[in-house]
N, C-alpha and C positions, 0 to 999 in steps of 0.2 A: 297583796304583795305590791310594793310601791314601786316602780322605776327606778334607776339609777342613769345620768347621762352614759351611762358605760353601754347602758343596752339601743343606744340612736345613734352611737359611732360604727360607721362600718369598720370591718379589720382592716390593717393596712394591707395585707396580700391583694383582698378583692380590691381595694381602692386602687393598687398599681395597674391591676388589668383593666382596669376598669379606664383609667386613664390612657391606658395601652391602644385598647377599642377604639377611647373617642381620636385619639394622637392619626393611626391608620384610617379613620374612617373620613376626616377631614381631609389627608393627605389625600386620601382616593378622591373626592370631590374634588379638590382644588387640580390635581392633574385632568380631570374629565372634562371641568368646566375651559380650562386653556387647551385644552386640544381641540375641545370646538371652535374654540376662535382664532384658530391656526387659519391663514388664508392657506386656501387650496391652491396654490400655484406653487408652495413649498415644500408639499409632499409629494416623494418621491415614486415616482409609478412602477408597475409592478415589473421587477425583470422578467422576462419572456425569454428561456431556454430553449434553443433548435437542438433538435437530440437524434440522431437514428439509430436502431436498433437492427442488427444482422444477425441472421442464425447460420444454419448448416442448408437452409432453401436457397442462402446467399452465398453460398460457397466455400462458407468455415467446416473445418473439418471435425468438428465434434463438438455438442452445447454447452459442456463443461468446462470452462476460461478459467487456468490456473494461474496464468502472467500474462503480460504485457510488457512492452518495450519500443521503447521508439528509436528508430538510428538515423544519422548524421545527413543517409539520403531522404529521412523524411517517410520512410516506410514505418506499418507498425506493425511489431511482429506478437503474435496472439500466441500463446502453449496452450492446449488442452489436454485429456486425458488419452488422445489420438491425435496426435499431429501436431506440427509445428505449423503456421500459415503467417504467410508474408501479406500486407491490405496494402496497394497503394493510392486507396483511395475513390476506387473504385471495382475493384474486383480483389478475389482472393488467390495464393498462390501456396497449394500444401507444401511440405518435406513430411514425408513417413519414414518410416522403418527400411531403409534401403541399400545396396552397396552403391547406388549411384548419388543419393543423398548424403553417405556417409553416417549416417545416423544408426545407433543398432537400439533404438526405443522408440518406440512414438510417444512414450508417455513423459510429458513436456511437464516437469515439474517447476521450474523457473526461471526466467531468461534475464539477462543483463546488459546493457548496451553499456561499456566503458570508452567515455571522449577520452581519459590519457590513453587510454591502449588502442582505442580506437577499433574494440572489437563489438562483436557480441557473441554476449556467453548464452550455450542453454545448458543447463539440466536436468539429465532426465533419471529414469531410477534406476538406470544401470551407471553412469559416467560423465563426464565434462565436455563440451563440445565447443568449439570455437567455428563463426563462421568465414570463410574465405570466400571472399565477393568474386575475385577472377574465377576462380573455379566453380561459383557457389554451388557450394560443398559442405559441409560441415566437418573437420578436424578432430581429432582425440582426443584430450588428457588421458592419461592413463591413470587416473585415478580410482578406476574400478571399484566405484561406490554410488548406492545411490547420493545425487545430490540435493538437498534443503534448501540451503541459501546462496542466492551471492550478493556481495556489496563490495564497495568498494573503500579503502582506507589509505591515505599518502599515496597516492598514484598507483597502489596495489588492488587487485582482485582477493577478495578473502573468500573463500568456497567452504562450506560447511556440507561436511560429507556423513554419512555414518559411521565410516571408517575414522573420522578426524576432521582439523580444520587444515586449509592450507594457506598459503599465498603464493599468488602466481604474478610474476613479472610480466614484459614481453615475452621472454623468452626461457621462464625460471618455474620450475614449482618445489616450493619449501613447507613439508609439513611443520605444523607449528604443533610443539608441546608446550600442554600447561600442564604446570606442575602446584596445585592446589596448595603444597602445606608450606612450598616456599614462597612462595605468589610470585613466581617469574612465569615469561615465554622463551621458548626456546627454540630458535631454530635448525 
């Protein structure tokens, strides 16, 4: 059976990969071969992160960390699944479940610090809480819901409850309805 040039031509499929290979495999060289001749005084050294680590041996009140929050005095305030705890940086400072705390959960589902309102919010799975620094105390909403989320939206607090979503001003709380089939909010 004789030959035909048909059978010494590769296909064109394999000849693209085939090209494909050599295209990458040069490209890899020619980057490996200039990174060696990078002078060393232009690479950059490695960052070195200082970290510390706290548990409940340091004075947190439970290992489980559901929020974080930082306020305006530079405190950070930690939720766990028991306690609210205030760090200022060296020691830790609980709120529980108290009528001197004002709190009726310890179970600190998420906390909020708003610069327009200049509060902080927590949430826990009973209600809303706001803190009062002269008294430090912790405050109501009477939203009587667990709460999920807070953010904030045009100088408003938005609380996402089980019950619902709200917004809360300084001094205002307005459930918001959405009404899905007409796609409005309503307050």
């Amino acid at each position: 059976m004789a030959s035909t040039i048909k059978d010494y031509i590769m296909p064109s499929h394999s000849l693209s990969k085939l090209l494909c290979l050599f295209s990458f495999t040069s490209f890899f060289l020619t980057a490996t071969c200039l990174a060696d001749e990078l002078p060393q005084d232009t690479l950059q050294p490695p960052v070195l992160l200082n970290a510390e680590t706290y548990g409940v041996s340091d004075g947190l009140s439970q290992s489980t960390v559901t929020s974080v929050a930082e306020d305006d005095d530079g405190y950070i305030w930690i939720g766990t699944l028991n306690g609210l705890n205030r760090f200022d940086g060296k020691e830790f400072y609980g709120f529980y479940s108290s009528e001197d705390t004002g709190l009726k959960s310890s179970y600190i589902k998420t906390i909020y610090y708003s610069k327009v309102l200049n509060r902080l919010f927590v949430g826990t799975d009973e209600d809303l809480y706001f803190y009062n620094k002269e008294k430090e105390k912790f405050i109501k909403y009477n939203i009587n819901s667990s709460i999920t989320t807070l953010t904030s939206e045009g100088g408003s607090l938005v609380v996402v409850a089980e019950n619902g979503i709200y917004e809360i001003n300084k001094n205002e709380i307005n459930k918001i309805n959405l009404d899905i089939k007409s796609n409005e909010i309503k307050k």
